[in-house]
C-alpha positions as MATLAB code, in Angstrom:
seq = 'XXXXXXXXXXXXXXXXXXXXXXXXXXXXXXXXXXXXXXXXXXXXXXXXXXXXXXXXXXXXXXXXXXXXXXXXXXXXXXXXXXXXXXXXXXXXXXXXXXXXXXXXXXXXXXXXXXXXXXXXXXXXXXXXXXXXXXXXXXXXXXXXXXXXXXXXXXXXXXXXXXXXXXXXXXXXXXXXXXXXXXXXXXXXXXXXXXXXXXXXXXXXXXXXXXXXXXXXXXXXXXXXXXXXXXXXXXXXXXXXXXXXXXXXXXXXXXXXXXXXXXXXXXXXXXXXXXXXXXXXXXXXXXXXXXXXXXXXXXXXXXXXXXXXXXXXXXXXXXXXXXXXXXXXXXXXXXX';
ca = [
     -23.630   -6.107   29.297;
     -24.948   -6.549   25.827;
     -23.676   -2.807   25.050;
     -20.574   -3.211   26.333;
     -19.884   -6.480   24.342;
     -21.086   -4.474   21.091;
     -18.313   -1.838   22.409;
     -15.276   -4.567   22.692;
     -16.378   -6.148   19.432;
     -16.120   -2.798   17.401;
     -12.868   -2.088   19.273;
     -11.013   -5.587   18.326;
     -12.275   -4.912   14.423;
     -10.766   -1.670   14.047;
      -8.032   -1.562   16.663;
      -6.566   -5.451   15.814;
      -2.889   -5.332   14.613;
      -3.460   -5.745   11.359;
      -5.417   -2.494   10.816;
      -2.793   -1.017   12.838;
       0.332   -2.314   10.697;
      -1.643   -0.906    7.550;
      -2.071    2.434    8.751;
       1.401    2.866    9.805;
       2.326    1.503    6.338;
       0.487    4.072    4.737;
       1.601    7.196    7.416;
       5.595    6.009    6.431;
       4.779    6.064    2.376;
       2.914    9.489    2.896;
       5.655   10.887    5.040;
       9.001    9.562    3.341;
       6.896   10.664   -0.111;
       6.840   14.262    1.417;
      10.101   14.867    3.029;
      12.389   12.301    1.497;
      13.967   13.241   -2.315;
      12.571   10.988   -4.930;
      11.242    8.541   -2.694;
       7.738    9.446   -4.383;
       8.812    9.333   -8.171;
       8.249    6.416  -10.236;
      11.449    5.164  -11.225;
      11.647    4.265   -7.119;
       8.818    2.527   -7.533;
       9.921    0.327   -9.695;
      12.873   -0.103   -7.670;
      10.956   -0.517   -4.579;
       8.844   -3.405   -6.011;
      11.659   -5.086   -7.069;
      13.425   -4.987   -3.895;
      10.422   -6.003   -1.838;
      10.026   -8.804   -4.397;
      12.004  -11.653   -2.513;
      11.102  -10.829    0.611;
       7.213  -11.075   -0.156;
       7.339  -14.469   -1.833;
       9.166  -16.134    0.688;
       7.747  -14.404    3.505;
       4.170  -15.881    1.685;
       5.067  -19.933    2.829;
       6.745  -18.893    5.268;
       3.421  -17.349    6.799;
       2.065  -20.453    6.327;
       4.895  -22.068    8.360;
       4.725  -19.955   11.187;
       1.389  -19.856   11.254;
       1.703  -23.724   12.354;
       4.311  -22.959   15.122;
       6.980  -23.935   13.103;
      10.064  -22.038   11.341;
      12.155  -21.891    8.361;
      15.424  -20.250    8.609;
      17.201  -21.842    5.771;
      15.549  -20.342    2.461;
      17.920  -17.207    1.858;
      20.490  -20.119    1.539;
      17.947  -22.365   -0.406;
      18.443  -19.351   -2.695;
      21.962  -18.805   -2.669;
      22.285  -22.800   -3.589;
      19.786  -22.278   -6.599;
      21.891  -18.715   -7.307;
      24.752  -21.135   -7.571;
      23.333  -23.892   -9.231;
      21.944  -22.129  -12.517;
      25.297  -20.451  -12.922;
      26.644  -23.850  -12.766;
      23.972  -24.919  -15.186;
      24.363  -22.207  -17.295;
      28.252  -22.960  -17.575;
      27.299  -25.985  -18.490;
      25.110  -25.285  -21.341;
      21.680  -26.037  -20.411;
      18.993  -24.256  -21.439;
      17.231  -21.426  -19.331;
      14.229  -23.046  -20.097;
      15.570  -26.392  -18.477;
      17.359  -24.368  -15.786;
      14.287  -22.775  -14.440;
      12.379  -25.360  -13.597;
      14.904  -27.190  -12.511;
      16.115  -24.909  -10.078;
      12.459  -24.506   -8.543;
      12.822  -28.988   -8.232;
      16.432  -28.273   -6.304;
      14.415  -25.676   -4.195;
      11.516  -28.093   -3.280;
      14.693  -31.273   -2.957;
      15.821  -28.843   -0.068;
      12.654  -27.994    1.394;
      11.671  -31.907    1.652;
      14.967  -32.334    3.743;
      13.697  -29.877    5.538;
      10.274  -31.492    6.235;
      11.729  -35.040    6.948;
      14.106  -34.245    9.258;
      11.539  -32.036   11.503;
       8.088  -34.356   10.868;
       9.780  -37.535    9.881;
      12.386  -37.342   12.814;
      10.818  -34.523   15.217;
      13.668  -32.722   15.628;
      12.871  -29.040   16.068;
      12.751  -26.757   13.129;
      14.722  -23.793   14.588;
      17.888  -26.222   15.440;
      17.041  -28.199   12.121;
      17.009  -25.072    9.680;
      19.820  -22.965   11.246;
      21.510  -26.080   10.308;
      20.714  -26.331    7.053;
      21.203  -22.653    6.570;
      24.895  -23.173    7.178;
      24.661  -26.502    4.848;
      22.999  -25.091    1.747;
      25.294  -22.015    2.089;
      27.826  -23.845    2.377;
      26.836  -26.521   -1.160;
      26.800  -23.252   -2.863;
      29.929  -21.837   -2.155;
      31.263  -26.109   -3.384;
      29.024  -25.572   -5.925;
      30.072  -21.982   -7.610;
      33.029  -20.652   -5.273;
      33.751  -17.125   -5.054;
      33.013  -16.438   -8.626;
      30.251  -15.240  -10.469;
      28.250  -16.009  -13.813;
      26.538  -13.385  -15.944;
      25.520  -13.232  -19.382;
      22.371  -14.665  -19.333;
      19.480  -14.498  -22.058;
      18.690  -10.730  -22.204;
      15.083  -11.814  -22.641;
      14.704  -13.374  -19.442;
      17.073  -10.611  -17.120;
      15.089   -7.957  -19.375;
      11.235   -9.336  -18.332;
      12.572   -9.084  -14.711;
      13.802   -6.012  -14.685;
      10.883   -4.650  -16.878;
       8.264   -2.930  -16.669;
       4.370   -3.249  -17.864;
       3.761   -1.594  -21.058;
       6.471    1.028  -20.665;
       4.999    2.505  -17.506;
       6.369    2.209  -13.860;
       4.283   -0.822  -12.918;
       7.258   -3.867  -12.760;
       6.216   -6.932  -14.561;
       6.893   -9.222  -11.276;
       4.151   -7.330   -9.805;
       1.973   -9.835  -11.798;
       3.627  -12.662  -10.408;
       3.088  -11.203   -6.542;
      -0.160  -10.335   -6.622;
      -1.260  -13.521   -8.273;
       0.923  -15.435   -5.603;
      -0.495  -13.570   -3.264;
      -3.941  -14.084   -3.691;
      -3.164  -17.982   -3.970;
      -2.055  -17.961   -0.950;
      -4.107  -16.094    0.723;
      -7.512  -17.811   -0.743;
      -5.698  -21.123    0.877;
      -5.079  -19.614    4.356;
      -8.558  -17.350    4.500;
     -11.001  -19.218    2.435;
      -9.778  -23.000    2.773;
     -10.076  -26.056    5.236;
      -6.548  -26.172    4.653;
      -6.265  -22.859    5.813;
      -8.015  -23.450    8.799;
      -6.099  -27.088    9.279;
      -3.432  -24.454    9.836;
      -4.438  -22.319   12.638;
      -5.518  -25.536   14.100;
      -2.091  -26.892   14.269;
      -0.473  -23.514   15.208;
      -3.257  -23.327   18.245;
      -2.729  -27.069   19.683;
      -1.187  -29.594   17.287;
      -2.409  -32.506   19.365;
      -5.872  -31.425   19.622;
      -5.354  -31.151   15.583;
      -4.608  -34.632   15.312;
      -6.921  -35.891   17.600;
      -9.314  -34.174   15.485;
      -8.369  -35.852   12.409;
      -5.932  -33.193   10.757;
      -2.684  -34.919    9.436;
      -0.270  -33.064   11.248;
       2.976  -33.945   10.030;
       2.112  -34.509    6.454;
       0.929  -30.810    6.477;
       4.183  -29.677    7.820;
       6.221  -31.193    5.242;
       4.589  -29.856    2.816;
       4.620  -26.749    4.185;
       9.012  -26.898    4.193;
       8.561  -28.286    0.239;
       6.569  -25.842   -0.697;
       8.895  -23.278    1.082;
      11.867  -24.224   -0.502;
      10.060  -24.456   -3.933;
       9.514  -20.459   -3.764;
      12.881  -19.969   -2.406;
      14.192  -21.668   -5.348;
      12.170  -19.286   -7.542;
      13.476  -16.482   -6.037;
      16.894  -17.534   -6.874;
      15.877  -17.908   -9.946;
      14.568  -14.214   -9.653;
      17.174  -12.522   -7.829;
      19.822  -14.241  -10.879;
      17.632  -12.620  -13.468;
      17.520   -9.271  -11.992;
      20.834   -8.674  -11.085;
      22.219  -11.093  -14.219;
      24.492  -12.911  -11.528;
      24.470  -16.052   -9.967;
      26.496  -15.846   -6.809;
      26.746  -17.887   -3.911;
      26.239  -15.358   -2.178;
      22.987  -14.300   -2.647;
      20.154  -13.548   -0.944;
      22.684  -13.368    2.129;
      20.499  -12.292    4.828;
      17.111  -12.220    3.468;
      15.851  -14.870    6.311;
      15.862  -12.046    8.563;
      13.913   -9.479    6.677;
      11.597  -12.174    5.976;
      10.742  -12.969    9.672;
      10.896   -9.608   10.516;
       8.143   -8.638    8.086;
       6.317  -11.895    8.787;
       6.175  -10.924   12.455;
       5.693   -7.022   11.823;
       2.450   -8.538    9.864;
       1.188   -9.268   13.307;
       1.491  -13.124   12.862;
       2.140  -14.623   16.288;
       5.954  -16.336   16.663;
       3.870  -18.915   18.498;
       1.602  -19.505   16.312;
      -1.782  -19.858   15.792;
      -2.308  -16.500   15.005;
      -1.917  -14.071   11.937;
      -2.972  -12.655    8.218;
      -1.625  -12.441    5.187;
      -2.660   -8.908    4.557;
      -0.950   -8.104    8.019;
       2.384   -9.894    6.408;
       1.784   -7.899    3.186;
       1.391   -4.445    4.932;
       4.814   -5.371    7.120;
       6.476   -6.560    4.006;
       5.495   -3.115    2.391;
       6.360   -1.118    5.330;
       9.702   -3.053    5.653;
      11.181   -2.298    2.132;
       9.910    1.185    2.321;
      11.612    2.317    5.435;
      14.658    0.613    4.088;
      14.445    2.438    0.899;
      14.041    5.724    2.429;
      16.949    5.551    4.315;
      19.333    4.471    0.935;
      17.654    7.342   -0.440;
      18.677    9.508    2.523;
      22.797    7.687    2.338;
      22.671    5.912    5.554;
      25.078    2.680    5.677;
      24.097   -0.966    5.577;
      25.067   -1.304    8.767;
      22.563    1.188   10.319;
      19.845   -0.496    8.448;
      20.799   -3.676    9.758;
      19.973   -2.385   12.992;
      16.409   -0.902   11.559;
      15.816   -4.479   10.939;
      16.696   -6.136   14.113;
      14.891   -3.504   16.562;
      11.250   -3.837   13.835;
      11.984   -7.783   14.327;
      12.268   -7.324   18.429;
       9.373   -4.868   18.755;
       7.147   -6.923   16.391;
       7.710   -9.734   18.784;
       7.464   -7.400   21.734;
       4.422   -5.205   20.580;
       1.600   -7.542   19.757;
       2.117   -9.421   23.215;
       1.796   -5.461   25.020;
      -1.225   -5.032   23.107;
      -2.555   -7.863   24.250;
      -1.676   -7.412   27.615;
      -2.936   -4.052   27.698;
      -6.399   -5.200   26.014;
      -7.280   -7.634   28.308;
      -6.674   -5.428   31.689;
      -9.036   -2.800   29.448;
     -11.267   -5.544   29.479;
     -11.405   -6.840   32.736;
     -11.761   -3.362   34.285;
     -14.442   -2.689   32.090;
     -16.859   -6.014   32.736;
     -16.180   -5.206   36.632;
     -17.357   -1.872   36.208;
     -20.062   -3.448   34.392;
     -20.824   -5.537   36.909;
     -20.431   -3.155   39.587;
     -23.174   -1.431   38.422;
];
């Protein structure tokens, strides 16, 4: 019995669904860097960082919140209202040193809405932030219209868009990785961390053990639409246009890569270097197939199917790991 337990625990460390998400990461970037034209140079790396940039910091709290059972549907439009709102800003002649900031506060404002209505009310997050989606969306469209504003200080869209030194490292890679291991030190090395597989496991058995439930939730939204808000910010800066429009969409790749990351839409479950290596794998099969000319449309549907099988996959795993072993303790047992 004792060798077959040895067995099982070497087979959940290297056959878990993270190590599985970050091999298959690394098979697609060998494979598109072989057969796909310039997938492999370093201009597209650049290119592929920045692209991947938006969904990784948002997908980072939003780990957090789904880690807790929760959801948060409304921060591509969190970023379309910021998108808006620092055009507006802009028009009006405030500084892009007041704007900034200021933006991140408008991000956070949204986010606590967020948080009250689903802690402070209980209404459920999915209804709540599909609601807001439309709202925010809508604020910045009030806010901006159909229009655009560009022109913004060549300093700022140039850092964005830069790179490290002159090489093919982007300069917002700083800014991910050192998000990323903030985040990840809270969720993996933290009591907060833990607080939040607690909640995402049983949220009453959380409180009754002295976790403040709620109060961690809200947070949670604030601090989500804080980093959408800075993505805004981001996304104006790289593409020197505020829009309303902006960031259309982005929810989706978000959960998708969240999920594909192998955390569990139930909570509860989950790592950030899972959500990393989906994130990656995400933006690079997406970039390989601009590379290759196929339509928006088609990768649209790339998206939705990796969003239904990363659903659909971990919970066949699962399945199939636990028949494995059952059948395996009574043969055990049978002998």
């Amino acid at each position: 019995m004792s060798d077959f337990s040895a067995k099982s625990g070497e087979l959940r460390r290297f056959a878990n669904w993270d190590t599985a998400i970050i091999v298959l990461t690394i098979a697609v970037l060998l494979v598109a860097s072989l057969t796909v034209d310039n997938f492999g140079t370093s201009r597209n790396f650049t290119f592929m960082v920045l692209d991947l940039m938006p969904i990784i910091l948002v997908a980072l709290p939003m780990t957090f919140i789904i880690v807790t059972g929760e959801i948060d549907l409304s921060v591509a439009s969190t970023l379309g209202l910021t998108s808006s709102l620092m055009g507006w800003f802009w028009n009006h002649n405030l500084s892009i040193e007041v704007i900034i900031p200021l933006c991140i506060l408008i991000g956070a404002i949204a986010g606590v809405l967020n948080g009250f209505l689903i802690t402070g009310l209980g209404l459920p997050s999915l209804a709540v932030t599909i609601g807001t989606l439309a709202l925010y969306r809508g604020l910045a469209l009030v806010v901006l219209g159909d229009g655009a504003v560009a022109d913004f200080p060549w300093n700022y869209t140039g850092w964005v868009t830069g790179t490290i030194g002159g090489s093919s490292i982007p300069n917002v890679l700083i800014l991910i990785v050192a998000m990323a291991v903030v985040f990840g030190v809270i969720l993996h090395a933290t009591p907060v961390g833990r607080s939040l597989y607690a909640i995402g496991a049983n949220a009453q058995a959380a409180h009754f053990s002295g976790i403040r439930v709620a109060r961690t939730k809200f947070w949670l939204y604030v601090v989500s639409g804080a980093v959408a808000g800075l993505v805004g910010v981001l996304w104006t800066l790289r593409y020197s246009s505020a829009r309303a429009d902006n960031g259309a969409g982005l929810e989706l790749a978000v959960v998708a890569a969240v999920l594909l990351g192998g955390v569990s839409i139930f909570g509860g479950k989950g790592s950030l270097p899972g959500v990393i290596a989906g994130v990656v794998l995400l933006t690079a099969l997406q970039n390989a197939l601009r590379l290759e000319d196929v339509s928006g449309q088609a990768l649209n549907i790339v998206t939705g199917a990796l969003l239904v099988l990363s659903v659909l996959l971990p919970n066949i795993v699962t399945s199939v790991r636990g028949n494995w072993q059952r059948r395996r303790l009574r043969q055990s047992a049978a002998r």
